[in-house]
C-alpha positions, 0 to 999 in steps of 0.5 A, a space after each residue: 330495756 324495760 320501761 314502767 308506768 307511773 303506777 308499775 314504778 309505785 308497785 316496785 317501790 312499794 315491793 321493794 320495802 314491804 317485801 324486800 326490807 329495804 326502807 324508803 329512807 335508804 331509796 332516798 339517800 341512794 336517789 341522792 347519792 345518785 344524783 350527787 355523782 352526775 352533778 359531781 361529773 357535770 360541773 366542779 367549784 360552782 354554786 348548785 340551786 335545787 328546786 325541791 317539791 314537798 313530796 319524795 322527789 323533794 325529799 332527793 333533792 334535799 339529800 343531794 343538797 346534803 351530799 353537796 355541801 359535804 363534798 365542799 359544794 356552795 348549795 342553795 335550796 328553794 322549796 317552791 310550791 304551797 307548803 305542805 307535810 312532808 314524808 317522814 323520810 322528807 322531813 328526816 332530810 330537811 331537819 338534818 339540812 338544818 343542822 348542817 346550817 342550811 335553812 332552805 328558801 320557801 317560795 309560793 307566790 308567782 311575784 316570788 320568783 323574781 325576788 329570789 330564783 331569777 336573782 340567783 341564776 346568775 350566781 349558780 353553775 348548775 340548777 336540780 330540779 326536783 319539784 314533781 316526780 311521777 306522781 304529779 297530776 292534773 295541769 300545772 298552776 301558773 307559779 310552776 309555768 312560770 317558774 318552768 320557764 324561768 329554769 328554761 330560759 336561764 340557759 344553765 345546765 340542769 339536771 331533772 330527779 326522776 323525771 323532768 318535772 312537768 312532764 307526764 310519765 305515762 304519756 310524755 306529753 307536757 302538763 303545760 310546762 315542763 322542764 327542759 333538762 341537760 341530763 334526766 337521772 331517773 330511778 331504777 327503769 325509765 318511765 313509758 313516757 320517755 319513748 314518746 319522741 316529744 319528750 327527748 326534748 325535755 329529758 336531755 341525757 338519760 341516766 338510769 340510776 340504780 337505788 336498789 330497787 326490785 
């Protein structure tokens, strides 16, 4: 199995739509098509929480909320982190989630967390992660810390989106945090990082997932 570094997965997508002619909104509509199927397979008539960041790993999340509720799941989305422009695919995601009648949560501030996501963990079957994909950099602030390990100690079944969110790609060391996941559905080829054995604790059950890429 081939293995990629945060930079060579970048490469193969930038490959894949400039000199593929597969459009980055597709990736992101499979990636989520993707993670719908293993949340499908994993639990059934239970409400589903998805953490979403302001980048394209968000932007998955947010399609997989789509797919969700289109198969008659009860879906609530946070967007954590201090708010910031999306993707032009990201926002497509976020206003169709809109017109579907689901507005999203927005939480940035440590003191937060407790007045919405921990009241909602005893609600929900089944928590997504999709805060930080392989591109998150430098040490994590302490609302992710803390948010991280509320996920954790939650004891639900949790299902990271490309990588658990905190844990570095490259090395699969944890950037002070990260999330501890049922089951990792990573795009295209697993990340380098994966093979570093402090990391299988995080990743749970890897599921390659192909969304077209090349």
């Amino acid at each position: 199995m081939r293995y990629v570094t945060a930079k060579e997965m970048k490469e193969i997508d930038t490959k894949t739509i400039n000199q593929h002619g597969i459009p980055a909104a597709v990736l992101m509509e499979n990636a989520g098509r993707a993670i719908t199927d293993v949340v499908r397979e994993t639990v059934q008539g239970k409400k589903v929480m998805i953490l979403a960041g302001y980048g394209n790993n968000g932007g998955d999340g947010l399609v997989t909320a789509r797919h969700l509720m289109n198969k008659g799941y009860e879906v609530d989305v946070f967007l954590v982190g201090d708010p910031r422009p999306f993707s032009p695919e990201t926002n497509a995601n976020y206003e169709a989630l809109i017109k579907l009648g689901h507005c999203p949560k927005t939480i940035s501030k440590t003191e937060e967390i407790g007045e919405t996501v921990l009241k909602s963990f005893g609600k929900v079957g089944l928590v997504i992660d999709a805060i930080f994909g392989i591109g998150m950099k430098g040490e994590l602030k302490e609302f992710y810390i803390k948010l991280i390990k509320e996920v954790n100690s939650a004891g639900l079944p949790t299902i990271a989106v490309d990588i658990p969110s905190g844990l570095d790609a490259n090395t699969g060391e944890s950037k002070g945090a990260a999330i501890k996941a049922t089951k990792t559905v990573t795009m295209g080829f697993p990340k380098v990082g994966f093979k570093n054995s402090k990391a299988k604790e995080y990743i749970g059950e890897l599921i390659v997932a192909d969304i077209g890429l090349r």
